[in-house]
Each structure stands twice: as structure tokens, then as C-alpha cells.
C-alpha positions, 0 to 999 in steps of 0.5 A, spaced: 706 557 689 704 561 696 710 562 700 711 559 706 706 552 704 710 547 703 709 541 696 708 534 698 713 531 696 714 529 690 714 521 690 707 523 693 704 527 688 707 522 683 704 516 685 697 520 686 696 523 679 699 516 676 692 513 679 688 519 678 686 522 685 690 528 682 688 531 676 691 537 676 685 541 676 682 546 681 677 547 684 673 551 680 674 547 674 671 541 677 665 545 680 664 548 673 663 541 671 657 540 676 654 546 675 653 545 669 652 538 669 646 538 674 643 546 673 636 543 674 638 539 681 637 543 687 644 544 690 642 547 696 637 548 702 637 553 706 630 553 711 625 555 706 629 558 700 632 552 695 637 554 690 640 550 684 645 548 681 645 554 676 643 559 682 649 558 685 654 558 679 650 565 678 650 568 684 657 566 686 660 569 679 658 575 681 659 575 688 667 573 684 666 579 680 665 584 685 671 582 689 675 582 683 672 590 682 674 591 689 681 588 688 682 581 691 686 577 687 688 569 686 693 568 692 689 573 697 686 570 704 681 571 707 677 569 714 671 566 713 667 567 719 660 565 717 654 560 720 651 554 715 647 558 711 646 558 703 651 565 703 657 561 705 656 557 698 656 563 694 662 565 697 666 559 698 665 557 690 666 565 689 672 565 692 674 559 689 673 561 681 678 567 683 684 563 686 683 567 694 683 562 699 678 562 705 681 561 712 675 557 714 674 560 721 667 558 726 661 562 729 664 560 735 671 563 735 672 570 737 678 576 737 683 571 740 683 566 734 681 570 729 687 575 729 691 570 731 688 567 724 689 575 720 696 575 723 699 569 721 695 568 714 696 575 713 688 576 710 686 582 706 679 581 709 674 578 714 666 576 712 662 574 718 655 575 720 653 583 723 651 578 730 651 572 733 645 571 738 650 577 743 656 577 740 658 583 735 662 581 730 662 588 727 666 589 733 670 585 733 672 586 724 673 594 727 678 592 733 682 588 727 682 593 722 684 599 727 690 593 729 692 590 723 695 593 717 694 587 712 686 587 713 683 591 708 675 590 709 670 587 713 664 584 709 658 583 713 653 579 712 646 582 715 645 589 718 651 593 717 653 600 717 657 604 712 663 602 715 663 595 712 661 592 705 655 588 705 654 581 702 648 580 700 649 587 696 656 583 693 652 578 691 646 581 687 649 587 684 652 588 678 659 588 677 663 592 672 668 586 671 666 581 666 667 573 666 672 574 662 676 577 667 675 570 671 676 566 665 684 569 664 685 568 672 690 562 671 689 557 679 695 553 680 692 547 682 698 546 686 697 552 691 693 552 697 684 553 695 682 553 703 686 553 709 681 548 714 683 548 721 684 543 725 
């Protein structure tokens, strides 16, 4: 269990795996099932582009095999900060095959909220779009990586430069890891999968 996370209590999960809303499983293992069950069905439309469901499972694999080539591992966080766009699928399902567990920030939030939620959550990385319409979010990852010492990256997704890992790039190219290396990852499925603020 991640430190700090608090279990339901007990009388709870007890009566919710008694009437099957828990079966404790994670995430991954019910999305396996529907990529599976529903290759051939398109899963996602995103303005001209149309992805199935075995597209997604495709490409969040090996965007899920690049992090582990860079290091993430099951119980990291890290900040989301993208738009609705088909990317974050890939990345969300792709974080949730190798146990990382996203903080689900907005496009709106800017360095206030965002260092509060690397501060807190203790995140390894931040994804989030190269710009949104004025706004520099490459700025606002380089001020938090000279600032806090348990960001590691910034992954952008868009036009970026050598300072940052680029996301597109993370989910076409070829990984050194293997699906075997997602097969042995054990997800507790009582552990947090997503922090969603509210």
C-alpha cells in the first residue's frame, strides 16, 4: 500500500467484494479484457483520426515499455496536464499497465497548483503540451525542475527541445523492454491507480 493512502475500512470493502462491485483486480487487468474483447471497434475519435481498440492497446504498451526503459516503476506519480486529446489515452492506460499512478491535473492549472500537486504527491515527472494557446507549459516543467528535487523529467507532448522527452516519440518508438517486463509487474489492486482532484 502506498504510504500515506488511507484503506476503506474494512466492514466496506468487505461488503463491496461480498456483492461484487470489487473484484480485486486493477485497472489493467479489466482494460486488457476490453481490448481484447473489442479489437475491431473503434475506441477513440479524435478529430480526423480513429483508433481501435487494438490500436490502443498497442500503442499504450509501448509507450508503458519506454517508461519502464526510462525508469518509472509501479507506486511512482506523475502529473498529468494534458488536453482531451487521443495522447492522454495512450498515456493514461500506459501508466496504468505499469502501476504509476497519474495525478489528473488540467490545461488550466498553472505553477500554483501544479507544484503544490509535485509537492505533495512527490511526482517523478510532468506530461503536459509544449503550449496552450499563450501559455508555456515547457516553462513552467523547467522552473519545477530546477525547484523540486523529486522531479525527475518533463515529457511534452509537441514541439519541444532537448530538454525535455517528447511524447509522440515515447509512443512510436521501439522499446528495449519487452511485454514480459509488464507481465511480472504485480499491481496491488488496493493501491491508488489515479489521484482525481476534486
Amino acid at each position: 500500500m502506498l504510504e500515506g493512502v488511507v484503506k476503506y475500512p474494512s466492514e466496506f470493502a468487505t461488503k463491496y467484494r461480498a456483492r461484487g462491485y470489487w473484484e480485486d483486480r486493477s485497472i489493467a487487468s479489466h482494460s486488457s479484457e476490453w481490448f481484447s474483447k473489442y479489437a475491431q471497434r473503434t475506441a477513440i475519435i479524435d478529430g480526423d483520426l480513429t483508433v481501435s481498440y487494438k490500436e490502443l492497446d498497442e500503442r499504450s504498451t509501448n509507450l508503458a515499455l519506454n517508461l519502464l526503459d526510462l525508469g518509472f516503476a509501479p507506486l511512482d506519480r506523475v502529473v498529468v496536464c494534458l488536453p482531451n486529446v487521443v495522447e492522454f489515452s495512450y498515456l493514461y492506460f500506459g501508466l496504468q499497465k505499469i502501476g504509476v499512478i497519474p495525478i489528473m491535473a488540467l490545461p488550466t492549472h498553472r505553477y500554483l497548483e501544479v507544484s503544490q500537486f509535485v509537492d505533495i504527491a512527490q511526482a517523478k515527472a510532468c506530461f503536459v503540451p509544449a503550449k496552450t494557446r499563450d501559455y508555456s507549459f515547457t516553462d513552467l516543467v523547467s522552473r519545477l525542475l530546477k525547484e523540486k528535487k523529486c522531479l525527475e523529467m518533463g515529457i511534452v507532448l509537441g514541439q519541444t527541445d532537448g530538454n525535455f522527452l517528447n511524447l509522440d516519440e515515447l509512443i512510436t518508438r521501439k522499446p528495449r523492454a519487452s511485454q514480459s517486463d509488464i507481465d511480472a509487474i504485480q499491481i496491488d489492486p488496493d493501491d491508488p491507480a489515479v489521484f482525481q482532484l476534486s
